[in-house]
C-alpha positions as CSV (number, residue, x, y, z in Angstrom):
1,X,42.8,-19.9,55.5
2,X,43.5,-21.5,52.0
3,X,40.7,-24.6,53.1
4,X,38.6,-21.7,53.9
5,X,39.1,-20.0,50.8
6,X,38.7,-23.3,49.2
7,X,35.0,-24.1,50.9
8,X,33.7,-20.2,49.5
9,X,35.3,-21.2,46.1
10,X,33.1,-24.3,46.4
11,X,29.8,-22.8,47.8
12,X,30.3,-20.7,45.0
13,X,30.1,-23.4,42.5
14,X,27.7,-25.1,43.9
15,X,25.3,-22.1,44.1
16,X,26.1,-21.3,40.2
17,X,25.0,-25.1,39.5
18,X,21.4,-24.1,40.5
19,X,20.7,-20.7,39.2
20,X,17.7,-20.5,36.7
21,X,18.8,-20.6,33.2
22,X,18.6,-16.9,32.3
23,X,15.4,-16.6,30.1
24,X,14.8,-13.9,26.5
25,X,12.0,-12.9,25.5
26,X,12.2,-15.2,22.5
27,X,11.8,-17.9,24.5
28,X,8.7,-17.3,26.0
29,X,7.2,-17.0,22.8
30,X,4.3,-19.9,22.0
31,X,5.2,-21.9,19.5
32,X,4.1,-21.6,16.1
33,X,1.6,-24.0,14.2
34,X,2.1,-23.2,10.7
35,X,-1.6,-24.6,10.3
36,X,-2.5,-21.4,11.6
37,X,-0.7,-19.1,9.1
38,X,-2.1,-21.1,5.9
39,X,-5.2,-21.6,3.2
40,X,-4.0,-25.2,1.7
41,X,-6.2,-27.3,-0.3
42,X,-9.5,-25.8,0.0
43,X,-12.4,-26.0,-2.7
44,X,-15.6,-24.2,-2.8
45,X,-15.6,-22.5,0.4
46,X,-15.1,-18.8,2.0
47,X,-12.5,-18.3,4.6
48,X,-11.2,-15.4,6.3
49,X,-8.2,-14.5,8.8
50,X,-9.7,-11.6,11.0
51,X,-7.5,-8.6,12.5
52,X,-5.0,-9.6,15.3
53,X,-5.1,-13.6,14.1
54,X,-1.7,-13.3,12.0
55,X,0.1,-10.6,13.5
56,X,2.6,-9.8,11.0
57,X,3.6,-13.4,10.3
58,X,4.7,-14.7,6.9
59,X,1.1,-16.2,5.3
60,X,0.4,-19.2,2.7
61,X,-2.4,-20.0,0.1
62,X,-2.0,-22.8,-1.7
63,X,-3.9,-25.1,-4.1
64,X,-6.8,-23.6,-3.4
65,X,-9.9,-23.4,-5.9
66,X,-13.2,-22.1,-6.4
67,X,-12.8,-19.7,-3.0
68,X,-13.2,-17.0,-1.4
69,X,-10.6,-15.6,0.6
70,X,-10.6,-12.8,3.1
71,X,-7.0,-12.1,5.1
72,X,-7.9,-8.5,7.6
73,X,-5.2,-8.8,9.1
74,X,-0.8,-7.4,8.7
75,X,1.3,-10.0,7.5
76,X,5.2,-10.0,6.7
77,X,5.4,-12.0,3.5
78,X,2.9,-13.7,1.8
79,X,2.9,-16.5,-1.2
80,X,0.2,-17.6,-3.4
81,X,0.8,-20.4,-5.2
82,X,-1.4,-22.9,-7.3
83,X,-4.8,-21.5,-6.9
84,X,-7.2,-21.5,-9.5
85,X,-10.5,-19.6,-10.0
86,X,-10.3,-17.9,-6.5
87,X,-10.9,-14.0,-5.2
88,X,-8.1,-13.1,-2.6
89,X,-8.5,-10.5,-0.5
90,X,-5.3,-9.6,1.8
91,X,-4.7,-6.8,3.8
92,X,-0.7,-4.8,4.1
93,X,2.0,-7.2,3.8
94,X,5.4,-5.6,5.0
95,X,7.1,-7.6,2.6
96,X,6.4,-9.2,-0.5
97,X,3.7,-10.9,-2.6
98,X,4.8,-13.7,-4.9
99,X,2.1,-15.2,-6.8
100,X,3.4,-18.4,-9.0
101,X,1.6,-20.9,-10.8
102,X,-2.4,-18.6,-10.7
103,X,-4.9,-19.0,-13.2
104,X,-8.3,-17.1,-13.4
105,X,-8.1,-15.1,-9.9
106,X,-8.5,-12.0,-9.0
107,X,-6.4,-10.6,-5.8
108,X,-6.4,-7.1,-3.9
109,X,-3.6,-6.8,-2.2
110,X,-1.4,-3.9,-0.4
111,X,2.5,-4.7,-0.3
112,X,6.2,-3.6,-0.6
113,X,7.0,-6.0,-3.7
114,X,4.5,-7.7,-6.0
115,X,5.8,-10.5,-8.1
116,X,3.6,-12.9,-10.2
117,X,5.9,-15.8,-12.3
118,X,3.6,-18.5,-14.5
119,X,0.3,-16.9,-14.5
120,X,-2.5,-16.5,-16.4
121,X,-5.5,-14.1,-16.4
122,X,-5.0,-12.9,-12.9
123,X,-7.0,-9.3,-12.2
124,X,-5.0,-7.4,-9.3
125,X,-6.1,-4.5,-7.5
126,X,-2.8,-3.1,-6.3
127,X,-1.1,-0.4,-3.9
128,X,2.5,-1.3,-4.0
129,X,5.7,0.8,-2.8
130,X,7.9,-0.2,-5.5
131,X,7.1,-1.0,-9.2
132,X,4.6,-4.9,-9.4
133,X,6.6,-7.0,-11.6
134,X,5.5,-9.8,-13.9
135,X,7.3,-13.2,-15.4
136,X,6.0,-15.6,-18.2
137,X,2.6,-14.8,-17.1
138,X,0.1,-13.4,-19.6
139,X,-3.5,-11.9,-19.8
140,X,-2.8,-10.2,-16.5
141,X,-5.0,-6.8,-15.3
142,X,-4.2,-4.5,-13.0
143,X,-5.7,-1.8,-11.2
144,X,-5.9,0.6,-8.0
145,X,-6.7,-1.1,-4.2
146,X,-10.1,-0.7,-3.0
147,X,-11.8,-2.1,-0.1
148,X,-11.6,-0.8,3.5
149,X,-12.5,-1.6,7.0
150,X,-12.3,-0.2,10.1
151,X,-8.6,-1.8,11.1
152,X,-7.4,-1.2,7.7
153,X,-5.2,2.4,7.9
154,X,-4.1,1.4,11.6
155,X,-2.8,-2.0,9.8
156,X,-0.7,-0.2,6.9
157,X,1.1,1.9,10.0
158,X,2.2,-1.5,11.1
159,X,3.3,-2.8,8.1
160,X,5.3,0.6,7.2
161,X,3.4,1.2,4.4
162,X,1.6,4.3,3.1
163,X,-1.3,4.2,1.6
164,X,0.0,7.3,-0.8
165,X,2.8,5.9,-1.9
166,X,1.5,3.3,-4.8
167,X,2.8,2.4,-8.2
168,X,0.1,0.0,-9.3
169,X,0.3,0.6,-12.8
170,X,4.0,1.1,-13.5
171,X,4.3,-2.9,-14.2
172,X,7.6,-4.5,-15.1
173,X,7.1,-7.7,-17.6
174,X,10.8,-9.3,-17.3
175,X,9.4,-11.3,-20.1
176,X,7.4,-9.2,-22.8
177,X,5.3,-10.9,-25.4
178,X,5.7,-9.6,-29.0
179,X,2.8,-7.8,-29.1
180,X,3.4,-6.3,-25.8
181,X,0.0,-7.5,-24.3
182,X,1.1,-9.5,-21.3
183,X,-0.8,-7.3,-19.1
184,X,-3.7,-4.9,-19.3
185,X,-5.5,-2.4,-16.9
186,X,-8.4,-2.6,-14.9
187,X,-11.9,-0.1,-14.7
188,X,-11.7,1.8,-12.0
189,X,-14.6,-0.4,-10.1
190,X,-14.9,-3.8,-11.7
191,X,-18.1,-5.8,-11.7
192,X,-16.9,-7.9,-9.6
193,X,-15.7,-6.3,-6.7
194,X,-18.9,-5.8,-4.9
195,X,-20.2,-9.5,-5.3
196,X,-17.2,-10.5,-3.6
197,X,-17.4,-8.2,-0.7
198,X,-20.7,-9.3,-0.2
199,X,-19.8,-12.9,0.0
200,X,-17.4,-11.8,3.4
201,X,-18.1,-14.6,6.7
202,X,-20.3,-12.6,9.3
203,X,-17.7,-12.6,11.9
204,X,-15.3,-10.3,10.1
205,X,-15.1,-6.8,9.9
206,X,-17.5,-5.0,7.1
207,X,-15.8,-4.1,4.1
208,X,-16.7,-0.8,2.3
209,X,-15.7,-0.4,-1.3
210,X,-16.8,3.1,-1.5
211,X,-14.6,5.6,-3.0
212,X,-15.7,8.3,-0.4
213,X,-14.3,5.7,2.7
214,X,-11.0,4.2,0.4
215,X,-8.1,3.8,3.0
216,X,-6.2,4.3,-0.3
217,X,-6.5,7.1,-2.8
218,X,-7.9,5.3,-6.2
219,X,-6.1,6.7,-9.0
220,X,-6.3,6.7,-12.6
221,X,-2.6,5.5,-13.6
222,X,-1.9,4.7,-16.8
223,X,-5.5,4.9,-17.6
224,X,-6.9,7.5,-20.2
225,X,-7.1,11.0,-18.5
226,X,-9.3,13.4,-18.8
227,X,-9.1,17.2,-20.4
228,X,-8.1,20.1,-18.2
229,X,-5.0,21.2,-16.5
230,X,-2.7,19.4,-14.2
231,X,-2.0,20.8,-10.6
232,X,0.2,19.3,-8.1
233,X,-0.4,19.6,-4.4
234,X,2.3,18.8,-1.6
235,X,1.3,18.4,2.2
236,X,3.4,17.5,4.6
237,X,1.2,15.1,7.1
238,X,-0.9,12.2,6.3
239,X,-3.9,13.8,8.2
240,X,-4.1,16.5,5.8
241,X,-4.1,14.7,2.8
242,X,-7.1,13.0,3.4
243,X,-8.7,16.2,4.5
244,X,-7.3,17.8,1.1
245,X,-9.1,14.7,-1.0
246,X,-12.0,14.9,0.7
247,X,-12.6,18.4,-0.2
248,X,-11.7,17.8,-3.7
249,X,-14.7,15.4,-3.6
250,X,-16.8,17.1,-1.9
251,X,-16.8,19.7,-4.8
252,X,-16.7,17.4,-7.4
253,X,-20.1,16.1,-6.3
254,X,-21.9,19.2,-6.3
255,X,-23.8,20.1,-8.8
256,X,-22.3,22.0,-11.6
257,X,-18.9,21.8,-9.3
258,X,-15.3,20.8,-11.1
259,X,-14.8,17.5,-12.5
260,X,-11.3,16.5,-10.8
261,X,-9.1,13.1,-11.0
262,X,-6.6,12.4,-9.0
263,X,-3.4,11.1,-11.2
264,X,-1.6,9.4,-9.2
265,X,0.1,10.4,-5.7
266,X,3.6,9.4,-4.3
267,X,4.8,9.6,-0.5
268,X,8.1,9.8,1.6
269,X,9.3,9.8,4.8
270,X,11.4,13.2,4.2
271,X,13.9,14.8,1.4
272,X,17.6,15.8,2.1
273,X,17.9,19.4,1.8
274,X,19.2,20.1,-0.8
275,X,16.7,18.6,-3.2
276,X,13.4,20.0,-1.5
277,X,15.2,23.8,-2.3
278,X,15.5,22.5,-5.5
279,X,12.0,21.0,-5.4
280,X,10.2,23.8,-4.0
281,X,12.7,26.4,-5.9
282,X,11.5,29.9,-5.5
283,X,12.5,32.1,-2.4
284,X,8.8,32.0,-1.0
285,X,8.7,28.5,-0.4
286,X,11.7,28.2,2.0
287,X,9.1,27.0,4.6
288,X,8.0,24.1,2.2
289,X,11.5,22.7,1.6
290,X,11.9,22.9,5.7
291,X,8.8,21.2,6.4
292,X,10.1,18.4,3.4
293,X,13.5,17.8,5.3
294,X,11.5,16.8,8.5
295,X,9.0,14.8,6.4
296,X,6.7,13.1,5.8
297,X,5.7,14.4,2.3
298,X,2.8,13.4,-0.1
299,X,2.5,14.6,-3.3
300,X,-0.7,14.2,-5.2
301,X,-1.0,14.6,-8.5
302,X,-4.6,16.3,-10.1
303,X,-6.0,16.6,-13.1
304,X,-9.2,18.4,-14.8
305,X,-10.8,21.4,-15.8
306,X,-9.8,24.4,-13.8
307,X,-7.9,22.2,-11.2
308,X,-5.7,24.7,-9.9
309,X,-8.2,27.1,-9.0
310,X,-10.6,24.0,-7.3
311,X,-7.4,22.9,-5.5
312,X,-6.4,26.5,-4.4
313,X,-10.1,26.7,-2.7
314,X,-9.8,23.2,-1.2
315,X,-6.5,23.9,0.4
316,X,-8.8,26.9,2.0
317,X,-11.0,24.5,4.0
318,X,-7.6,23.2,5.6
319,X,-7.1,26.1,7.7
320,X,-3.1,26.7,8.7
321,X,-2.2,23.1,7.2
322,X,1.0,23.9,5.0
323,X,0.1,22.9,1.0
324,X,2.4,23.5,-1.9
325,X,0.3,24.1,-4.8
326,X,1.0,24.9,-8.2
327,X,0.4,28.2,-8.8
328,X,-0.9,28.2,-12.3
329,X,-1.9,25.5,-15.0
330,X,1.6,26.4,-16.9
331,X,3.7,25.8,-14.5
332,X,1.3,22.5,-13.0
333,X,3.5,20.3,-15.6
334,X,6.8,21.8,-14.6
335,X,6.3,21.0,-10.9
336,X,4.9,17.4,-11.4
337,X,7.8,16.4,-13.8
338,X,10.6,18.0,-11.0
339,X,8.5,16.3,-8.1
340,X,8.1,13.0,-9.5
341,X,11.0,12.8,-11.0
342,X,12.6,12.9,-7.5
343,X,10.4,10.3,-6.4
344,X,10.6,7.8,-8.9
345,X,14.8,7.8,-8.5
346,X,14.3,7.8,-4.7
347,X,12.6,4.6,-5.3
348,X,15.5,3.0,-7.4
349,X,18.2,4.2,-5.2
């Protein structure tokens, strides 16, 4: 019985010895040729990555000069480093953007982080989650993302990014000049935006810079705003945001309509509790600071004559949508102070 017992002890063995090594899914992956996931060396030429070439892998330019670059595609961290007279397009970048060692380029970009270090007069068009900071670089420009494309808003989902939430022009310069001057900000549509676009290889998607078909809302930022009241509008679903802009624009452009800018705008995924009662603080709005605890929530910030009665008859186009609006110009202030306010400590926590 033992010798028995024995043999099935070494059948056993013997069966083990030529089992398949168990296989993960990381292991069937193809293997990577970094040559795939760079721009190195390059002069005078236009390149492009189009949608679904990257895939949300970490991206390099380098030494490039004289080009034009176009990236449509979700990336997870992305460096730009020695490039001289170039125009960089790139589309969401889950991580960060670190641009070192830059002279004379212009970049839009959509990220988590922005960081420059050792650069000089670099123009960046900008929709950032947390606040774009700056290191020994100087005659730097910043402004609001534009461009879009058909894969664009389906890309920022990827890359967990909203298209709402953007602090392009709250810059912080580690290392401030004297005379403060380190950085400056960008026209709303600079001159040379469109030439670029233009200049896009045939094979990639079009590119729209239009403000009617932006992916992200252009804002004014830090740039001079114009008279009239401020208003503060809170939905609570990406979908009706847009619709909400769009209707703002819509009345802008008829004739005689309001003139309305749109300050700035700030997103979440949801509040705690107890700061959306605060938030949204008088007994009526109970079903605001419920809809805020579930999320997501997009404030938008508007300014210009008689706002608050053009954004109380936009919010009428959107049928049962749930929109907390200021109710009056005196109390528009109040409400965007309290709202972002909670946003801007939310992003520092």
């Amino acid at each position: 019985m033992q010798e028995a017992a024995d043999m099935g002890c070494v059948e056993s063995s013997e069966a083990s010895d030529t089992e398949e090594p168990k296989q993960y899914s990381w292991d069937k992956r193809a293997p990577v040729d970094p040559a795939n996931y760079s721009f190195k060396n390059l002069e005078g030429q236009t390149v492009g990555k189009k949608s679904g070439e990257i895939n949300g892998e970490q991206f390099v330019i380098e030494n490039c000069k004289n080009c034009n670059i176009f990236v449509q595609d979700c990336t997870a961290i992305v460096n730009v480093d020695d490039c001289e007279n170039c125009t960089i397009f790139l589309g969401p970048v889950k991580g960060s953007v670190f641009v070192r060692d830059c002279s004379n380029c212009k970049i839009i970009v959509a990220c988590q982080q922005f960081r420059s270090r050792d650069c000089k007069n670099v123009e960046i068009l900008l929709c950032c989650h947390t606040l774009p900071i700056i290191e020994a670089s100087s005659d730097m420009k910043f402004g609001c993302f534009r461009c879009s494309y058909m894969q664009l808003a389906g890309q920022f989902s990827l890359a967990g990014l909203s298209p709402f939430s953007n602090n392009w022009g709250k810059i912080h310069d580690f290392t401030k000049s004297d005379d403060g001057k380190n950085f400056s900000f960008a026209d709303e549509t600079p001159d040379w935006l469109d030439e670029f676009v233009a200049k896009l290889p045939d094979d990639m998607s079009p590119m729209d810079t239009s403000l009617e078909k932006a992916t992200v809302p252009v804002t004014l930022g830090p740039r001079p705003a114009p008279e009239g009241e401020q208003c503060l509008a809170v939905v609570f679903h990406e979908l009706h945001a847009k619709k909400l802009l769009k209707a703002v624009r819509n009345a802008s452009e008829i004739k005689g309509g309001p003139s309305i800018a749109i300050a700035q705008t700030k997103a979440a995924a949801k509040m705690n509790k107890d700061d959306a009662v605060r938030i949204f603080a008088r007994e009526e709005n109970v079903k605001f600071a419920e809809a805020a605890e579930k999320g997501p929530v997009i404030g938008i910030e508007f300014i210009g004559i008689s706002s608050v009665s053009a954004i109380r008859a936009a919010v009428t186009t959107l049928g049962d949508a749930l929109v907390y609006m200021s109710a009056d110009s005196a109390s528009g202030a109040a409400d965007i102070e309290s709202f972002y306010n909670y946003m801007d400590i939310s992003l520092k926590a």
